[in-house]
C-alpha positions as CSV (number, residue, x, y, z in Angstrom):
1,X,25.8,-11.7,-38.2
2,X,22.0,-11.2,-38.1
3,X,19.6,-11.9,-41.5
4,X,16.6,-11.3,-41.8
5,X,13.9,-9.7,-44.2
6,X,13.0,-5.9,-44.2
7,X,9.4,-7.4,-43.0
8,X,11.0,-8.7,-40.3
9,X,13.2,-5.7,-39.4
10,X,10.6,-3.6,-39.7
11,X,8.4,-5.8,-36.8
12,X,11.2,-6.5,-34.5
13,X,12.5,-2.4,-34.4
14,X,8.8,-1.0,-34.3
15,X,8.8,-0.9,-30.5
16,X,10.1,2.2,-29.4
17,X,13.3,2.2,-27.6
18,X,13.4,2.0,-24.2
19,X,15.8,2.6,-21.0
20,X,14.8,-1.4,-20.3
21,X,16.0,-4.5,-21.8
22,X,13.4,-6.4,-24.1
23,X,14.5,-9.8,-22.8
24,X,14.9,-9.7,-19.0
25,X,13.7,-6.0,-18.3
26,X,17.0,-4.5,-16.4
27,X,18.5,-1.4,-18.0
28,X,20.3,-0.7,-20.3
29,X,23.2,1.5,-21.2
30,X,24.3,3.3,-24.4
31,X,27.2,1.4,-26.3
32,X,29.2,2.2,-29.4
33,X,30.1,-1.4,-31.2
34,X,30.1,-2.9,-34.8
35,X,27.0,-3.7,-36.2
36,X,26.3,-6.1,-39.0
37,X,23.2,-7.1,-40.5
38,X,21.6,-8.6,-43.5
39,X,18.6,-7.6,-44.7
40,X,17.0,-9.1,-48.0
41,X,20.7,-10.3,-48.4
42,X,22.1,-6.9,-48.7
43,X,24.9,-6.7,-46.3
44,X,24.6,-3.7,-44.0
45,X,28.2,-3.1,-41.5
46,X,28.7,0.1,-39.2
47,X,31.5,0.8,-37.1
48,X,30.9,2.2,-33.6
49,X,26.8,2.1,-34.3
50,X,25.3,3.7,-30.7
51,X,23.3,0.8,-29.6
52,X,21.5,0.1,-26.2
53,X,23.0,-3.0,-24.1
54,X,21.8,-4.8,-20.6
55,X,23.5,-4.2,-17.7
56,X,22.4,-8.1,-16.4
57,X,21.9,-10.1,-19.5
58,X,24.2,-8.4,-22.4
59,X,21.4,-8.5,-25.0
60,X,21.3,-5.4,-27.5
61,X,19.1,-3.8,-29.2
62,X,19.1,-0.1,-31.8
63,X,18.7,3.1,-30.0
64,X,15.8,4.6,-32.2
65,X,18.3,6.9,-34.0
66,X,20.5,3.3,-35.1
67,X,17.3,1.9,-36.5
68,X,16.7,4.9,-38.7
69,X,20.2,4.6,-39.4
70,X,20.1,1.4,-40.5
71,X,16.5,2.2,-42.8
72,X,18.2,4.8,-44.2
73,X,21.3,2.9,-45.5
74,X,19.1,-0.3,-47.0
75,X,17.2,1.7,-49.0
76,X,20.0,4.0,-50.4
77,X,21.3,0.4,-51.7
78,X,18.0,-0.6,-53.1
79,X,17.6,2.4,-55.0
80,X,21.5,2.4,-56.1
81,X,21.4,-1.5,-56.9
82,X,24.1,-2.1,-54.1
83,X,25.0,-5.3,-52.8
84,X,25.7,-3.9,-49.8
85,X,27.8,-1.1,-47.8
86,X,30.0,-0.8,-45.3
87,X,30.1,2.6,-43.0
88,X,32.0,4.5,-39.8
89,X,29.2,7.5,-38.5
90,X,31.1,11.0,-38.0
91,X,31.1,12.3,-34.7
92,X,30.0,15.6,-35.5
93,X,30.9,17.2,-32.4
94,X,27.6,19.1,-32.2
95,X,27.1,21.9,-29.4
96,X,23.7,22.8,-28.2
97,X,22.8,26.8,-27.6
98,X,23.6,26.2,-23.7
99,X,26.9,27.6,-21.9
100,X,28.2,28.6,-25.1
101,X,30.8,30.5,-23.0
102,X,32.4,27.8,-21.6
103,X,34.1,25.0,-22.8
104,X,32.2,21.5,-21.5
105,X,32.6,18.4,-22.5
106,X,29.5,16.6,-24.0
107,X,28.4,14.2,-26.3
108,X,25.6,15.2,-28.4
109,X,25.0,11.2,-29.1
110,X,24.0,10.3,-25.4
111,X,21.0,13.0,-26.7
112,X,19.9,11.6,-29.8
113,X,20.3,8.5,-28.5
114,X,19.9,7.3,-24.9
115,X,15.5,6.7,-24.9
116,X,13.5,9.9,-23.6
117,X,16.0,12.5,-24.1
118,X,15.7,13.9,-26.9
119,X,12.2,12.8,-27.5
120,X,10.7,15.2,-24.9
121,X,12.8,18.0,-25.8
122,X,14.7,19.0,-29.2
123,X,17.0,21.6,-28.2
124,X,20.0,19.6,-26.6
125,X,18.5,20.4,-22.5
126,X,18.6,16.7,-21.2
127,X,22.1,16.5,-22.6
128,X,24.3,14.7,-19.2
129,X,27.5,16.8,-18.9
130,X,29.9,14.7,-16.6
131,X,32.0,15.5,-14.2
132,X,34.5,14.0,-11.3
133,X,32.2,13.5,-7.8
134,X,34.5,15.6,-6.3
135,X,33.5,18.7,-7.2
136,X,30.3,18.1,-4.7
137,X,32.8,18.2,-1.4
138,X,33.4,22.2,-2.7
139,X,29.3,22.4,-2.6
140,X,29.0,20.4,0.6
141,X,31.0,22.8,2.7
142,X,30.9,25.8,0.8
143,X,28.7,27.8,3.5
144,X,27.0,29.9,0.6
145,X,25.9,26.6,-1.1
146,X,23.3,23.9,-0.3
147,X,23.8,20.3,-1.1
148,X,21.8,17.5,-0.3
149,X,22.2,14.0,-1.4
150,X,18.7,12.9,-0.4
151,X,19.0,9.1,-2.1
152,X,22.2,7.0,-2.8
153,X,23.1,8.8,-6.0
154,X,20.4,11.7,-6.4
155,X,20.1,15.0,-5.0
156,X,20.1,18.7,-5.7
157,X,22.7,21.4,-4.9
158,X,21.9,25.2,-5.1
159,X,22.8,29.1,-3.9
160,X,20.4,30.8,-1.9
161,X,17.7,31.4,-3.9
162,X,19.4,32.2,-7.2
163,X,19.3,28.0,-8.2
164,X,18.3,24.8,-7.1
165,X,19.3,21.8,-9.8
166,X,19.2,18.5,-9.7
167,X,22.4,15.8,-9.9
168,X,23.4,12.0,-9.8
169,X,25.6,10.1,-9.6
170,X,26.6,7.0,-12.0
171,X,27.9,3.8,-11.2
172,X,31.5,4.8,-12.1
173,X,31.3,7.3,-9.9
174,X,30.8,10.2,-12.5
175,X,28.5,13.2,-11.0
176,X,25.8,14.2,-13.8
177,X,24.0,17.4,-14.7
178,X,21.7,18.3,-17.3
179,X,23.2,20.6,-19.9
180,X,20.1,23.3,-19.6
181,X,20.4,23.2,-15.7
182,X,24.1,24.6,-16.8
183,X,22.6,27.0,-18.1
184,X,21.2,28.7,-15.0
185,X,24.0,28.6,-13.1
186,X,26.2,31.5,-12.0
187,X,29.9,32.2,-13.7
188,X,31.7,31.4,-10.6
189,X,29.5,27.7,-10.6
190,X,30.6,27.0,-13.9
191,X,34.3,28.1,-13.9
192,X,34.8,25.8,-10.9
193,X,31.9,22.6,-12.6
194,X,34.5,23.4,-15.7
195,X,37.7,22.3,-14.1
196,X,35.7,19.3,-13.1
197,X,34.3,18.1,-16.2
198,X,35.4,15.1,-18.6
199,X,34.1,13.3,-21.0
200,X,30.6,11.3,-21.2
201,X,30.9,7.4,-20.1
202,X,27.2,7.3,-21.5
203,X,26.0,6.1,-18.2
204,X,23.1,7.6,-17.2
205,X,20.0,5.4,-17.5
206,X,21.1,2.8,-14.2
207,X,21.1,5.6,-12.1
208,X,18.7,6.9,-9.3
209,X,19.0,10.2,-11.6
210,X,17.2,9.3,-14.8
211,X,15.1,7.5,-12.8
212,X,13.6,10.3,-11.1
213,X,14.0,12.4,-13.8
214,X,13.0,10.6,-16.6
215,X,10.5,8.2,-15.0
216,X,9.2,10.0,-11.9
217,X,10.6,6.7,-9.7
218,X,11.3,8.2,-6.4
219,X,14.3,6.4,-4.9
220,X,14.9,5.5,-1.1
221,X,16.6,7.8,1.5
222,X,20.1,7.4,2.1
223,X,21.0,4.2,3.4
224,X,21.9,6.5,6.6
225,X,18.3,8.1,6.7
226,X,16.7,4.5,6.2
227,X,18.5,3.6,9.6
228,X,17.7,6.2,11.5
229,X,13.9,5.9,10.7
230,X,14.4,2.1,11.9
231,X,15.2,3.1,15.1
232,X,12.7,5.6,15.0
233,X,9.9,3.0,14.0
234,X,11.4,0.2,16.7
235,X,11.1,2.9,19.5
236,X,7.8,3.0,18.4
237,X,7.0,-0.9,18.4
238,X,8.2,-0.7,21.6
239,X,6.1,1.5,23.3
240,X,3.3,0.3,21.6
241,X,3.3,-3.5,22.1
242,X,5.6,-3.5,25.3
243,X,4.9,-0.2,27.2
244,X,8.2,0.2,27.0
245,X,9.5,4.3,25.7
246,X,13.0,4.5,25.3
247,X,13.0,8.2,23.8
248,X,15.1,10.2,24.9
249,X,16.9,13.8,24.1
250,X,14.3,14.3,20.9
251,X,15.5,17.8,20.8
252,X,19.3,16.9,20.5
253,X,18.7,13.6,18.2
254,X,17.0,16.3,15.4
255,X,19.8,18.2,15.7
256,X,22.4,15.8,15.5
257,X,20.5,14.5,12.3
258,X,21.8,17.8,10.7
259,X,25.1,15.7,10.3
260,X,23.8,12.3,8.7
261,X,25.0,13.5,5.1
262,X,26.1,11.0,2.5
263,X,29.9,10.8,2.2
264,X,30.9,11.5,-1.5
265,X,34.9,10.6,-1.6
266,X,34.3,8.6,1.8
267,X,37.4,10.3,3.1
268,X,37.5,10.2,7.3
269,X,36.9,14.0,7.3
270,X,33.5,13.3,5.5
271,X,32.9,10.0,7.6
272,X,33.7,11.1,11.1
273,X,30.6,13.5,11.4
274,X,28.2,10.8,10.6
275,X,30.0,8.2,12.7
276,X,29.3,11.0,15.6
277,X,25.3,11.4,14.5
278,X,24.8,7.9,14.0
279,X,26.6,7.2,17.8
280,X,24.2,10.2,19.5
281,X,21.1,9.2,17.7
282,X,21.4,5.2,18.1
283,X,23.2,4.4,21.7
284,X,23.5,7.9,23.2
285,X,19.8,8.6,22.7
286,X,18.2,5.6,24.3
287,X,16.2,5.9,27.7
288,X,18.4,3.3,29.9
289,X,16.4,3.4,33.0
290,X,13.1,2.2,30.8
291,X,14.9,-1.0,30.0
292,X,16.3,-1.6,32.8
293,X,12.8,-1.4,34.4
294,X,11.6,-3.9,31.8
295,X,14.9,-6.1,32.4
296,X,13.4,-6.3,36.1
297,X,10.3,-7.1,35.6
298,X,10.7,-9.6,33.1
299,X,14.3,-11.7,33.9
300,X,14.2,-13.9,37.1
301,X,18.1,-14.4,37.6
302,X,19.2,-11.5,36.6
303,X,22.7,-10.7,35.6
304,X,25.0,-9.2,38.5
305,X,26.0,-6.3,36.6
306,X,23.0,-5.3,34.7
307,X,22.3,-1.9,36.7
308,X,25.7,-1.0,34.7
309,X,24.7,-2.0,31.3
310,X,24.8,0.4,28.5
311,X,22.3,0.9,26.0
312,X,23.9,-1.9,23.3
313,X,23.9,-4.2,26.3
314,X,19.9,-4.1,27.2
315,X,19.7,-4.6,22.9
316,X,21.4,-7.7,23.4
317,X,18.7,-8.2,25.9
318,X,16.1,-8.0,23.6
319,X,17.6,-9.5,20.7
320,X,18.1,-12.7,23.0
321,X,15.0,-13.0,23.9
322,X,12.9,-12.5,21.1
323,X,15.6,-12.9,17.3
324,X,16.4,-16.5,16.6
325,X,19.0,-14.9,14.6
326,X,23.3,-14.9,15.8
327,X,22.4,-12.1,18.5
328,X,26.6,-11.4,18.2
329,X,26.4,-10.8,14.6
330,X,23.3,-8.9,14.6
331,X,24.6,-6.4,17.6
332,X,28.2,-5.9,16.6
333,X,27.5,-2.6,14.3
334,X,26.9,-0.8,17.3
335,X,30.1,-1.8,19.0
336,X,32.1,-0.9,15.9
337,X,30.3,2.0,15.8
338,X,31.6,3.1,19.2
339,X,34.9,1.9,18.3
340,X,34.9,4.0,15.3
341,X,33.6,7.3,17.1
342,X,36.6,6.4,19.7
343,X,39.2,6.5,17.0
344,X,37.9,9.6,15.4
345,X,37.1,11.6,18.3
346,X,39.5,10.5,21.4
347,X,43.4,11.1,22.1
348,X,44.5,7.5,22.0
349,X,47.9,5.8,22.2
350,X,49.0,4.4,19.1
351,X,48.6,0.9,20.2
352,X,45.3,1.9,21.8
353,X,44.2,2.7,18.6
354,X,45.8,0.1,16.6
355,X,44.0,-2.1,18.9
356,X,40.7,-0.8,18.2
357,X,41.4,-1.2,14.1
358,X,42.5,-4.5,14.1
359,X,39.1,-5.3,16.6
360,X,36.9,-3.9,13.5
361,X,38.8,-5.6,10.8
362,X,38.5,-8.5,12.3
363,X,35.0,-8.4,13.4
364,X,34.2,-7.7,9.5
365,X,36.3,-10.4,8.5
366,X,38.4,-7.6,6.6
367,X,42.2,-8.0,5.7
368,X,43.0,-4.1,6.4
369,X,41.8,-0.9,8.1
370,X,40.1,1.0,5.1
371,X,37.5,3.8,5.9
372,X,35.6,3.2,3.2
373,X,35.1,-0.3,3.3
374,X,34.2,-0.3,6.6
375,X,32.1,2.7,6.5
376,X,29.8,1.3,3.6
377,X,29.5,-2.5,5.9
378,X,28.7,-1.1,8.9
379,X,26.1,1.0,7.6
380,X,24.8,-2.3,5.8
381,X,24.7,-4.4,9.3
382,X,23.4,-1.5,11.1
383,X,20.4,-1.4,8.9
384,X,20.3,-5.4,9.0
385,X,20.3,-4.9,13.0
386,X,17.3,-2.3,13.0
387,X,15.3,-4.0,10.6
388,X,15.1,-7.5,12.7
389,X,14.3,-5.2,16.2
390,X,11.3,-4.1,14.0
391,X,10.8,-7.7,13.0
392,X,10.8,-9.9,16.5
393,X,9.9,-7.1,19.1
């Protein structure tokens, strides 16, 4: 238990809560724990006091709605001569005047009390409304709806030109939407969002979301988008610095970047189409005959077959020559990668493809074939791969 002085209580809450922590500056989430104090020796205990905690360190501090709280309660014993008291905060349950048709499930608490919220608006709008990812994949291939997932966990979703809203994602996988932005959405939206809904995790301030939102911190492109402007940039370098222009079917590469979506469930329906962009754009679109002219002119004894290489071949080149890094290591994404758009996209044996799987789980030192898993690694090493070209070329 805490004591201190009402001086003292006073000083150390007069900083306005915030979405970091005090101590190490990571964020912080909204909790609902005991809380007991002491304050001029009268004892103050709360049950299931919203309170702000670190994701990285644990410390916690009051939401600004706890510290009034807390005020409130040690001068109701000074005036009443108590010793001290000891109370459990009703949920009230409160609905805001938004999508009062419809039945979602809120918590008017992650309002009053998760920082910025309700302190830039007072009629419930910021409230986060949850709901399972899943409903996105009806969005994503709806053909009447527009989705895109511009960053890891943020994007916006609309209907021809009756809406556009923005969404996150949390890290427990929960899809967000403010309550207002409910608001504006057709019936058919919010019958289908409503199946989808469940209750509030109260995490929303770690998230790409709030951050953008809230803060005005644009986030990165997907992690897909990020590699694809690699290559882009490498192509560049390479021109640039070695004469050297590998670009090749521009025209086809733009269009096959009309696939490169993030996968929400990471299901192989969702995966396969990126695993087919990512092959076009990054092997398929590569001018051979330029490196195999700069091969030429720059290897002495040059390897018998070489005039047969593929496009991940003449990398391995390059990566030789000028990364100190394990060229093996650094080149195997694009091998899975082909491996992968093999075993999505060809007729295969069984043991062909079993073949293939155990080649990938292996070369990702992986105990089982699982989409996922693999998907979100290879898009890791990919973008490892890309970033040293730019780095040594």
């Amino acid at each position: 238990m805490n004591r201190t002085t009402i001086k003292d209580f006073i000083a150390e809450n007069d900083r306005l809560s915030t979405d970091d922590c005090k101590k190490c500056g990571k964020k912080v989430e909204l909790i609902f724990e005991n809380y007991s104090t002491s304050i001029d020796g009268i004892l103050i205990d709360i049950s299931a006091l919203p309170q702000l905690k670190c994701t990285v360190c644990g410390e916690k501090i009051l939401s600004s709605k706890s510290k009034q709280v807390v005020f409130y309660l040690y001068n109701e014993c000074i005036a009443n001569n108590q010793k001290g008291v000891s109370v459990t905060p009703k949920n009230l349950k409160k609905k805001y005047n938004f999508c009062t048709s419809y039945n979602f499930n809120y918590d008017y608490r992650d309002y009053e009390n998760i920082p910025g919220l309700g302190g830039l608006t007072e009629d419930g709008f910021l409230t986060p409304v949850f709901f399972k990812k899943e409903a996105l994949i009806y969005f994503m291939h709806h053909p009447e709806y527009e989705l895109n997932l511009f960053s890891e966990s943020y994007g916006v979703f609309g209907y021809g030109d009756k809406f556009q809203i923005p969404f996150g994602l949390n890290r427990n996988d929960k899809l967000i939407i403010w309550l207002g932005d409910l608001d504006n959405l057709d019936a058919a939206t919010l019958k289908y969002l409503e199946i989808h809904n469940v209750p509030s995790d109260h995490t929303l301030m770690d998230t790409e979301f709030f951050d953008a939102q809230l803060n005005v911190i644009w986030s990165e492109p997907i992690i897909e988008r990020q590699i694809v402007n690699l290559r882009n940039k490498f192509y560049d370098l390479l021109k640039s610095k070695h004469g050297v222009d590998i670009h090749h079917l521009d025209n086809e590469v733009i269009k096959a970047l009309e696939n490169i979506n993030k996968p929400i469930t990471f299901s192989e329906s969702e995966i396969a189409p990126v695993i087919s962009a990512l092959h076009k754009i990054l092997i398929e679109a590569v001018k051979k005959d330029a490196l195999k002219q700069y091969y030429e002119s720059n290897v002495t004894q040059k390897d018998k077959n070489y005039k047969n290489w593929g496009s991940i071949k003449y990398y391995d080149y390059l990566l030789s020559n000028f990364s100190t890094k394990n060229v093996r290591d650094l080149i195997s994404p694009l091998y899975i990668l082909n491996d992968l758009r093999i075993i999505f996209f060809h007729l295969l044996s069984s043991e062909e493809e079993e073949k293939l799987k155990q080649n990938i789980v292996s070369s990702f030192n992986l105990t089982v074939f699982d989409v996922k898993t693999i998907y979100l690694v290879l898009v890791e090493k990919l973008k490892e791969l890309y970033e040293e070209l730019n780095a040594v070329v």
